[in-house]
C-alpha positions as CSV (number, residue, x, y, z in Angstrom):
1,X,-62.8,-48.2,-5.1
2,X,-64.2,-45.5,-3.7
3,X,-64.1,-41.5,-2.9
4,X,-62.7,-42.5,0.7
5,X,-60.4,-45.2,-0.3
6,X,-58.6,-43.3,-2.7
7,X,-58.7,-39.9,-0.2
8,X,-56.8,-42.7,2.3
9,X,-54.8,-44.3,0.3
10,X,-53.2,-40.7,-1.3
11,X,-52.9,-39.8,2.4
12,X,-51.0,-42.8,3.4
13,X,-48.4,-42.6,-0.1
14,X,-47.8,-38.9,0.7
15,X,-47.3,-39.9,4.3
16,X,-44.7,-42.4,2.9
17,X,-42.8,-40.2,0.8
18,X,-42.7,-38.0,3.5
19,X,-40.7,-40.3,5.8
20,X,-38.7,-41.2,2.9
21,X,-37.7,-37.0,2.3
22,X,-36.9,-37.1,5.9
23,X,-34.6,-40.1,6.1
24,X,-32.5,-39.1,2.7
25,X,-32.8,-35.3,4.2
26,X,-30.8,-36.6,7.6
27,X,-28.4,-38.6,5.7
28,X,-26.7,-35.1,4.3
29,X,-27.3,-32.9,7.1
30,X,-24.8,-33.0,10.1
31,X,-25.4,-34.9,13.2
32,X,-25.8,-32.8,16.5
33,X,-22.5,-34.9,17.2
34,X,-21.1,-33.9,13.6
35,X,-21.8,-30.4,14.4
36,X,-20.2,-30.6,18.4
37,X,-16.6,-32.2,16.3
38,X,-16.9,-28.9,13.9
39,X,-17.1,-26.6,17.0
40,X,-14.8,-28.0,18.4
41,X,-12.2,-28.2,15.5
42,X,-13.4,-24.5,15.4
43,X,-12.2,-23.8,18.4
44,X,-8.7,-26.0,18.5
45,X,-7.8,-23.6,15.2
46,X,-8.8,-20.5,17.6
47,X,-6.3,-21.9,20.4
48,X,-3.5,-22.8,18.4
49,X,-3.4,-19.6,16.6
50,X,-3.5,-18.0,20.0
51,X,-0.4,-20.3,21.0
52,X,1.0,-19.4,17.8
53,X,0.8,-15.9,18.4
54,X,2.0,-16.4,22.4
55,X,4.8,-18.2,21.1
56,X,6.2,-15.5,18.6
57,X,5.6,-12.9,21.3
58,X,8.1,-15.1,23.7
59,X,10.5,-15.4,20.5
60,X,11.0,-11.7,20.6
61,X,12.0,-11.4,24.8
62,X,14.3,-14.8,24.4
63,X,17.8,-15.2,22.4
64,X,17.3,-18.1,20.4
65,X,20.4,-18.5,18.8
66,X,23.8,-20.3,20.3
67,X,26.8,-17.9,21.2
68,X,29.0,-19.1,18.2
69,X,26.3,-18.2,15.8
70,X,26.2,-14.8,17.4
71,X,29.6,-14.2,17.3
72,X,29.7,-15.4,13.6
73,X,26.4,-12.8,13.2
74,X,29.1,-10.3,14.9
75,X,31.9,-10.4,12.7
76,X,30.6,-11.4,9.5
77,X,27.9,-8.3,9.4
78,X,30.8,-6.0,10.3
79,X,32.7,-6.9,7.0
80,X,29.4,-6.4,5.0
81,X,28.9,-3.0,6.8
82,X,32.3,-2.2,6.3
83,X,32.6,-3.2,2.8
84,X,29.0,-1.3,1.9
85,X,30.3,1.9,4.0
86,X,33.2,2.1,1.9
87,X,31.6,1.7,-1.5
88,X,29.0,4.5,-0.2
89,X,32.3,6.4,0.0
90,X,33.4,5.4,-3.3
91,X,30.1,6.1,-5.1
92,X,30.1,9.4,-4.0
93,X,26.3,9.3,-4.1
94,X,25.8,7.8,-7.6
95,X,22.5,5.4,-6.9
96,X,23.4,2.7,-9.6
97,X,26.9,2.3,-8.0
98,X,25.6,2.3,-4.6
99,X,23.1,-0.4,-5.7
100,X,26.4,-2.2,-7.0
101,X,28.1,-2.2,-3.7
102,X,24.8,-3.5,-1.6
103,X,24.3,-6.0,-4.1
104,X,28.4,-7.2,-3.6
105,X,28.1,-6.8,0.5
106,X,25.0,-9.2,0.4
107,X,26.5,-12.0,-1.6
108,X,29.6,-11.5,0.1
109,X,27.9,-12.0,2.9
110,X,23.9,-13.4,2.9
111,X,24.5,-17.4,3.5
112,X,26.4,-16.4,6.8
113,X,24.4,-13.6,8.2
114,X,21.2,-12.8,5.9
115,X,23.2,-10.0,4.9
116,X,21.2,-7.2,6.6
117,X,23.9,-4.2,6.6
118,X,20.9,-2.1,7.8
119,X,19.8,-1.6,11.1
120,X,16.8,-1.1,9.4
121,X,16.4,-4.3,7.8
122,X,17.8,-6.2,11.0
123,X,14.4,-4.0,12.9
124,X,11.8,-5.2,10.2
125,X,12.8,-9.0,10.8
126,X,12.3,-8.3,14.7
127,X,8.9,-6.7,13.8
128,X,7.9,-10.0,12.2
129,X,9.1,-12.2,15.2
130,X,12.0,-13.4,12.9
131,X,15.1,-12.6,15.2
132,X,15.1,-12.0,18.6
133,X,15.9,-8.8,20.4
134,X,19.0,-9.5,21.9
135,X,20.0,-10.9,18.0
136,X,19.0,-7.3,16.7
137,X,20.8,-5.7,19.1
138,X,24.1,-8.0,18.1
139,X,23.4,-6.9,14.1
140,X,23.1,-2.9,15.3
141,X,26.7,-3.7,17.2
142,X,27.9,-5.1,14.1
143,X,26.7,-2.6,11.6
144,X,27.5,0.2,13.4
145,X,30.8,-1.0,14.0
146,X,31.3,-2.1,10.4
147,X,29.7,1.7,9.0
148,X,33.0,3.2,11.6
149,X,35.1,1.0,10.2
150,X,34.4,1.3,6.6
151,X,34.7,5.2,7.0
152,X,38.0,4.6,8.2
153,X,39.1,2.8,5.3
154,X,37.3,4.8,3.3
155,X,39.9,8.0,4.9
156,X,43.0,5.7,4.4
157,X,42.7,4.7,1.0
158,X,40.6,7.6,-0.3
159,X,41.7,10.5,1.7
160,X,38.2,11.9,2.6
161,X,35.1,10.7,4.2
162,X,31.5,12.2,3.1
163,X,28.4,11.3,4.8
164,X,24.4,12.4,4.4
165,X,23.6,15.7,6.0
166,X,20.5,17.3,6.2
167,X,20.6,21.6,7.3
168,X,18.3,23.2,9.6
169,X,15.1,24.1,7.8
170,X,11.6,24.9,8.6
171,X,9.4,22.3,10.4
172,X,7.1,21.1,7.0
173,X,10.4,20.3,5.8
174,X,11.8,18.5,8.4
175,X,8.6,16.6,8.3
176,X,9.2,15.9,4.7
177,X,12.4,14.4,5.3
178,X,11.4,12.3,7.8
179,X,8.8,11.3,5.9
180,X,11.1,10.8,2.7
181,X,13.5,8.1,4.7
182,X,10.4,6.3,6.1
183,X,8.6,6.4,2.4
184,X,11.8,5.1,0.9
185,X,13.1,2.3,3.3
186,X,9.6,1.3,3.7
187,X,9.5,0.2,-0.1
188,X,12.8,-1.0,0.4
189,X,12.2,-3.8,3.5
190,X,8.5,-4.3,1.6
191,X,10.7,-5.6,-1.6
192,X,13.1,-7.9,1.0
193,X,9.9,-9.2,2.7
194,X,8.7,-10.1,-0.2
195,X,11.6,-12.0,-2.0
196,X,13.1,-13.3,1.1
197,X,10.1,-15.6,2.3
198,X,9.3,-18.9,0.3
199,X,5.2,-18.0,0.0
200,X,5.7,-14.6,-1.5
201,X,9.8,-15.0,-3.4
202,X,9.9,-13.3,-7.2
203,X,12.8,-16.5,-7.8
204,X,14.4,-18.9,-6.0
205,X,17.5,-17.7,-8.0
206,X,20.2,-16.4,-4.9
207,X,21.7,-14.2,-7.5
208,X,18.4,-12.7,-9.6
209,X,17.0,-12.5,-5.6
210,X,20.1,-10.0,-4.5
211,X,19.6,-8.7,-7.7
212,X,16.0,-6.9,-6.8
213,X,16.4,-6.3,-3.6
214,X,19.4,-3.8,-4.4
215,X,17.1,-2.7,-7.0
216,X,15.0,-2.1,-4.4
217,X,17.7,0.4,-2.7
218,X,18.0,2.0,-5.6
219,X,13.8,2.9,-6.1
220,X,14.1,3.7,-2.7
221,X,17.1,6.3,-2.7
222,X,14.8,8.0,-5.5
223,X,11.7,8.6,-3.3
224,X,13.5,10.3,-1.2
225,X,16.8,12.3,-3.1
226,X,16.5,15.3,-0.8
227,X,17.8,13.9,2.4
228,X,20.4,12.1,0.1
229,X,18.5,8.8,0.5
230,X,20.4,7.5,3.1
231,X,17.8,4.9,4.9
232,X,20.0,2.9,6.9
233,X,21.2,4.3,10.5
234,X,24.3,2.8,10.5
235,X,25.4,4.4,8.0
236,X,23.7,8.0,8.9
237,X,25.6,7.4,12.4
238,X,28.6,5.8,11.3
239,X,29.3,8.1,8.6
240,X,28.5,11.2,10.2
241,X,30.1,11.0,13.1
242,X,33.7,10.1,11.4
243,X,33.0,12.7,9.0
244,X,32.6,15.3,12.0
245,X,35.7,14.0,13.6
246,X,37.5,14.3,10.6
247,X,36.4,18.0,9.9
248,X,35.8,18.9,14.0
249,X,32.1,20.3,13.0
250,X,29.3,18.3,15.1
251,X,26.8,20.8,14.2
252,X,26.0,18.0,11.3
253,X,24.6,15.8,13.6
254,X,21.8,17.8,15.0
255,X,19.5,16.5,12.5
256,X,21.0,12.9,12.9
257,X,17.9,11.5,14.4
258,X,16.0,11.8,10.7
259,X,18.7,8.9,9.6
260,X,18.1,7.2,12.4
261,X,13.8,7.4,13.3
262,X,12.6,7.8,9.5
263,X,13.8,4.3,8.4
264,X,13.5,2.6,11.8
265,X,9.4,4.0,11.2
266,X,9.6,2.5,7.7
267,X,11.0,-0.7,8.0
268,X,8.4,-1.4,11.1
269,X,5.3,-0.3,8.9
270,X,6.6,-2.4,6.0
271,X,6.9,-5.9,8.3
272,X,3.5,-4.8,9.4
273,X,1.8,-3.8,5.9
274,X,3.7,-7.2,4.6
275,X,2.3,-9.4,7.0
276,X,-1.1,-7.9,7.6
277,X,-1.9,-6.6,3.9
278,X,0.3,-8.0,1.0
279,X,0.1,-11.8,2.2
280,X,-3.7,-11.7,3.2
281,X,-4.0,-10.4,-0.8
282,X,-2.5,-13.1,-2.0
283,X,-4.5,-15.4,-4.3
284,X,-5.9,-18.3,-1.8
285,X,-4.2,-22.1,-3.0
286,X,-7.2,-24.7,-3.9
């Protein structure tokens, strides 16, 4: 054979393996019609997440719950208030027994309401599109009502009603306090987020579950011991303004609003930071 044979016959075998490369190559790579069903699966996740997020937005401006559930909401969280307001009383600031209390109001109550006792609490769930706003404002009735009426059991049976108080001090500390009640019920909701929802739950144990999350009051009161740790407005209103009725001195609630905006701040960021920051952390499922 010679020179030019072989030179022809190498150039048609490469040729051939050539063709062969590029029919195994096309067998693994995506069609053009492979790649239009991928953009548009791409773009069906993109439109249901919008949906997703529409539909959560129109969760928060509807009630979505029927009138006797409301009204069940309405009593039942005013005898968890109640009961917790009067075991504040009782405690007379101690943090382990007012971890006690919390933990007794939310078994006494948690299968019928949630057992938020905190308007707080009941804010953080409406942050994170869980309740509506009309159903927050029913648990603010109800706690409120249940912190008044708590106080007044409190003056029946014990004789004297105390409250948190904060005086008039300089501005940085003002700020401080603020920033105290946010700190601590922002820790506080973060630990509720956490245990109450199935992806992110410590135990599925109801008991060990109430457990922490009134261990979680009581880390909370200790980040922020010099506003008295109050972090719940109900109790900051409810409180304070039975204990100025009972002593005829409303100069105490001046500095109300630090009860009431510090933990209302905190429990938003910690709906926020659970949502966008702890569950995006968490270790991705194969």
């Amino acid at each position: 054979m010679s020179q030019d044979q072989l030179l022809q016959k190498n150039e048609e075998e490469t040729q051939s393996y050539a063709l062969q490369y590029q029919k195994q190559k096309q067998q693994y790579l995506p069609s053009s019609d492979d790649h239009q069903i991928e953009v548009q699966d791409s773009q069906k996740e993109e439109l249901l997440k919008k949906i997703e997020i529409l539909e959560s937005k129109l969760k928060n401006t509807i009630d979505d719950k029927p009138y006797s559930e409301l009204m069940r909401i309405l009593i039942w969280e005013a005898l968890g208030t109640a009961f917790f307001a009067y075991g504040i009383v009782c405690s007379r600031g101690n943090d382990v027994m007012l971890s006690v209390y919390l933990f007794g109001a939310i078994f006494l109550i948690g299968k019928i309401t949630g057992g938020h006792v905190n308007p707080a609490v009941s804010m953080s769930f409406y942050s994170s599109n869980e309740i509506s706003a009309f159903t927050m404002r029913v648990y603010w009735a109800a706690q409120v009502g249940g912190a008044i009426a708590g106080a007044l059991a409190a003056f029946v049976i014990v004789g004297r009603v105390t409250s948190p108080y904060i005086e008039t001090q300089p501005i940085e500390w003002m700020i401080a306090d603020f920033c105290g009640e946010a700190l601590g019920t922002f820790i506080f909701c973060l630990f509720i987020h956490i245990q109450v929802h199935p992806q992110t739950q410590l135990t599925d144990n109801n008991l060990i579950g109430i457990g922490i999350i009134a261990t979680a009051l009581y880390f909370g009161r200790i980040l922020t011991y010099h506003t008295g740790g109050c972090l719940n407005p109900a109790m900051g209103v409810g409180l304070g303004i039975f204990e100025s009725l009972q002593d005829g001195n409303w100069d105490r609630l001046i500095n109300i609003w630090i009860y009431i905006f510090g933990p209302f701040s905190g429990a938003s960021l910690a709906s926020e930071f659970y949502r966008s920051v702890y569950v995006g952390l968490l270790p991705k499922k194969q």
